[in-house]
DRENPA-3360 file (N, C-alpha, C; in nm, 2 decimals, always signed):
BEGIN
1 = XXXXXXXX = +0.08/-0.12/+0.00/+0.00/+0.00/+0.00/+0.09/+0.13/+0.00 ~ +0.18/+0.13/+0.10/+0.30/+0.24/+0.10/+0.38/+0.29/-0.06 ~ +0.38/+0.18/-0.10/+0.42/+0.15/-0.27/+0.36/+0.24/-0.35 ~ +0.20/+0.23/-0.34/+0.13/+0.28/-0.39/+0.09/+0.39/-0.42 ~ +0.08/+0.43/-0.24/+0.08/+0.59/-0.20/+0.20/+0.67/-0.23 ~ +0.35/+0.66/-0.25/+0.43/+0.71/-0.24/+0.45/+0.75/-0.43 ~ +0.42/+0.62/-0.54/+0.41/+0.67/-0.67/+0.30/+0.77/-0.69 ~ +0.17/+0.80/-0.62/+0.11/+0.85/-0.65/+0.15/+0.99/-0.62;
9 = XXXXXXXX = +0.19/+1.02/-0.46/+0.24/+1.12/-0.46/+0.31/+1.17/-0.56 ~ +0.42/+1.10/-0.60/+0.52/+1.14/-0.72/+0.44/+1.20/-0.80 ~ +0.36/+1.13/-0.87/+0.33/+1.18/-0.98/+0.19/+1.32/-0.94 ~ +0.14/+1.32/-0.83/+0.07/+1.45/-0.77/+0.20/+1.57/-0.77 ~ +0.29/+1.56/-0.72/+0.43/+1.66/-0.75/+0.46/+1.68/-0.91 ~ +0.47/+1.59/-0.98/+0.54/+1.59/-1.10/+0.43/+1.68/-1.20 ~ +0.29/+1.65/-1.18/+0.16/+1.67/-1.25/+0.17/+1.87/-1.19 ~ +0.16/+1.89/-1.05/+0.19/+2.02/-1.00/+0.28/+2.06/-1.09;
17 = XXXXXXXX = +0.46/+2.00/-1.07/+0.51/+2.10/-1.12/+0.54/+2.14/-1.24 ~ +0.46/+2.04/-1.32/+0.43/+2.03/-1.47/+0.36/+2.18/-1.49 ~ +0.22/+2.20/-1.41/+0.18/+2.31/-1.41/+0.19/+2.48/-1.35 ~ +0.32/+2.44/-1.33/+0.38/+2.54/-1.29/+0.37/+2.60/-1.14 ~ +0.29/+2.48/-1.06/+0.28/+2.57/-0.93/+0.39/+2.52/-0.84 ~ +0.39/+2.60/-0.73/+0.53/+2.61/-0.63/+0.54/+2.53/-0.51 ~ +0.44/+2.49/-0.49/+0.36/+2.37/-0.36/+0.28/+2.29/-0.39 ~ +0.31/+2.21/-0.31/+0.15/+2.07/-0.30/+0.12/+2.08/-0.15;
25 = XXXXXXXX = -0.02/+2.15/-0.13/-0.10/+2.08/+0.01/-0.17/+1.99/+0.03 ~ -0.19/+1.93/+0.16/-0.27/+1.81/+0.18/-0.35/+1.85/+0.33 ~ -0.39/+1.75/+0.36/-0.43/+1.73/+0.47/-0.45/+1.63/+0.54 ~ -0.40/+1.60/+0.69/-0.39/+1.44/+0.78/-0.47/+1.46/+0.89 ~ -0.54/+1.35/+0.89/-0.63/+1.35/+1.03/-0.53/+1.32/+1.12 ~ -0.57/+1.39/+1.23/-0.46/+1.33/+1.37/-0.53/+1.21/+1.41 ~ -0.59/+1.14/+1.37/-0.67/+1.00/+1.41/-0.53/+0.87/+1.34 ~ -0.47/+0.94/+1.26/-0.42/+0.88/+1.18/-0.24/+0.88/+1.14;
33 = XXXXXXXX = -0.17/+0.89/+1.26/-0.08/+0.93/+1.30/+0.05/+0.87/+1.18 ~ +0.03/+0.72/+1.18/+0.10/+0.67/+1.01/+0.11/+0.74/+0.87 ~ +0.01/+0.78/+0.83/+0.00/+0.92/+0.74/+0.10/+1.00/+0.75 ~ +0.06/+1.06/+0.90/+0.16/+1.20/+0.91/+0.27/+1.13/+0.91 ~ +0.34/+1.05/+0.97/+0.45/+1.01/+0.97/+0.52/+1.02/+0.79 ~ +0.45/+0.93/+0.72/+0.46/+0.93/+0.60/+0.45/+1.05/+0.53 ~ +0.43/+1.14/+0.57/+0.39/+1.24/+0.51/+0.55/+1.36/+0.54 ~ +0.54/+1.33/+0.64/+0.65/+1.33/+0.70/+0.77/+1.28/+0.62;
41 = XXXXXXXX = +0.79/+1.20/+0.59/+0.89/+1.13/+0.53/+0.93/+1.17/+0.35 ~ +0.81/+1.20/+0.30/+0.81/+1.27/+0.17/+0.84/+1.39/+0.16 ~ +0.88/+1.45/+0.27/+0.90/+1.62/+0.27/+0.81/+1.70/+0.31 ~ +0.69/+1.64/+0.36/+0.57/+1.77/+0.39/+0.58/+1.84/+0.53 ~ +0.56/+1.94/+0.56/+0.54/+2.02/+0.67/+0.42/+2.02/+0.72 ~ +0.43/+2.08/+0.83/+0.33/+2.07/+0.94/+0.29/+2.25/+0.90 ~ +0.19/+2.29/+0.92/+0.17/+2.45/+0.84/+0.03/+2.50/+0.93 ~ -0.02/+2.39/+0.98/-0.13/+2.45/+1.07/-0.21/+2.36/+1.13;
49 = XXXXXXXX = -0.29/+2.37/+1.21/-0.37/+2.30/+1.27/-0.51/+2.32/+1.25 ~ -0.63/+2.25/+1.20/-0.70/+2.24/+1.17/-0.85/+2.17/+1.27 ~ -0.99/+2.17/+1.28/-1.10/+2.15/+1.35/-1.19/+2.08/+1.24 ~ -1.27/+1.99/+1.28/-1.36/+1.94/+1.18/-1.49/+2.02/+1.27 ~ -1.57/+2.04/+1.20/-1.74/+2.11/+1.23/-1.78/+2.08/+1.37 ~ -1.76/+2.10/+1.47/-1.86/+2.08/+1.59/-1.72/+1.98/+1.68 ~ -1.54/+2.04/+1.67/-1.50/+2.01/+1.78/-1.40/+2.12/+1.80 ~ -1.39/+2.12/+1.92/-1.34/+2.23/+1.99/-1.20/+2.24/+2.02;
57 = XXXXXXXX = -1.06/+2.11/+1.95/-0.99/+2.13/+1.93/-0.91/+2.02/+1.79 ~ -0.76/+2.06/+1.76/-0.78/+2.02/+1.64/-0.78/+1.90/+1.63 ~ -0.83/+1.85/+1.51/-0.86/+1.69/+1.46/-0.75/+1.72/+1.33 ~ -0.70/+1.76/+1.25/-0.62/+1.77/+1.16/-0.54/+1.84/+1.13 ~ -0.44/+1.83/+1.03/-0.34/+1.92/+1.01/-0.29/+1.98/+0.83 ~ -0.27/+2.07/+0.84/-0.22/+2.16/+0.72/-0.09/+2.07/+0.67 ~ -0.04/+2.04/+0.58/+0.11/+1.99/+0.59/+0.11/+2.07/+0.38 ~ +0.24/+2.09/+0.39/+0.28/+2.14/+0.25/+0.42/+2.13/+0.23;
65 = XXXX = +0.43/+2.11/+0.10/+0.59/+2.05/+0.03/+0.60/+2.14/-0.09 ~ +0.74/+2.21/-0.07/+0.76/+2.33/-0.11/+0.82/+2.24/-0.31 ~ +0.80/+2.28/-0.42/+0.84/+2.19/-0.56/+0.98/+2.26/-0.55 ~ +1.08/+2.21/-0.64/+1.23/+2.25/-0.67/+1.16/+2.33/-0.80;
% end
């Protein structure tokens, strides 16, 4: 599955910076801590902290990977 996710990302980067933009954002639930890690691992940053509708502190996070 990691296999998976990691070509895809590639090609989510490569498709961006085909189009000229300067970043790729995403977003990880904190329910789901392997993600981040992985996410982690590909270069992404931590950029904010985020709330889903009706809780009062955060459930997710901002993460973004700056393109060369």
């Amino acid at each position: 599955m990691r296999a998976h996710l990691h070509a895809l990302m590639a090609w989510v980067e490569a498709e961006a910076a085909r189009l000229g933009l300067r970043e790729v954002t995403l977003g990880v639930r904190l329910a789901l801590p392997r993600n981040l890690s992985l996410y982690r691992h590909l270069g992404y940053e931590v950029v904010g902290e985020r709330s889903h509708p009706g809780y009062d502190h955060p459930t997710w996070l901002s993460m973004r990977k700056r393109l060369p």
